[in-house]
C-alpha positions in Angstrom: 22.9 -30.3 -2.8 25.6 -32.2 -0.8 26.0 -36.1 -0.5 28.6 -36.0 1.6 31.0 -38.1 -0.7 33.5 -38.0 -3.3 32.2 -40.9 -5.4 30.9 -39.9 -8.4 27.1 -41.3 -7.9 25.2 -42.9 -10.7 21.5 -43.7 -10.2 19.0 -42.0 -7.8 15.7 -43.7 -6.5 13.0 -42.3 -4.0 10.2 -44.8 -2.8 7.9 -41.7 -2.1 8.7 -38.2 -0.7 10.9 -38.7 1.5 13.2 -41.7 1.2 15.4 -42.0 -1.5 18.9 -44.0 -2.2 21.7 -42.8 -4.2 24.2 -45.4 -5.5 27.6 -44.4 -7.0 31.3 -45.8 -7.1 33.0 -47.7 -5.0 30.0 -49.6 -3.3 28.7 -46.1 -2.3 25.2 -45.8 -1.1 23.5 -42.6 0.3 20.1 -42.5 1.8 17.7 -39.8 2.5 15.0 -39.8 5.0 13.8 -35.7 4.3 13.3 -35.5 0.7 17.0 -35.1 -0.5 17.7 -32.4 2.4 20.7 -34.8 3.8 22.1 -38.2 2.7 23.4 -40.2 5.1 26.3 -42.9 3.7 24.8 -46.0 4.3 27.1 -49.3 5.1 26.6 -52.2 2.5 27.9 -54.9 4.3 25.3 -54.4 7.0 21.9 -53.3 4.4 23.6 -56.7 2.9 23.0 -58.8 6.1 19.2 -56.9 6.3 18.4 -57.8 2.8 19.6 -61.6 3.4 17.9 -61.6 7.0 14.6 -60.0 5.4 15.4 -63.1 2.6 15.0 -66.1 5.2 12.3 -64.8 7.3 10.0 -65.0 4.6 10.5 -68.5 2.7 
């Protein structure tokens, strides 16, 4: 399998069959929408401003 980076990557989740997150080094996270067929680096300054937007909508 290829994730597209460098980084070495450290901890692997997947919420059901198909989407899964990779983190690593350097801030790196990977995302999967197919089961692990591609990752797709993902930007953490914008999932950051998701998660705190997702944060304030609900309280």
């Amino acid at each position: 399998m290829t994730s597209g980076t460098t980084a070495e990557l450290t901890d692997l989740q997947f919420y059901d069959l198909n989407i899964g997150y990779i983190v690593g080094e350097n801030e790196t996270i990977l995302k999967t929408t197919n089961g692990g067929t591609n990752w797709l680096i993902q930007n953490l300054a914008l999932l950051m401003i998701c998660i705190l937007w997702i944060l304030l909508m609900h309280f």
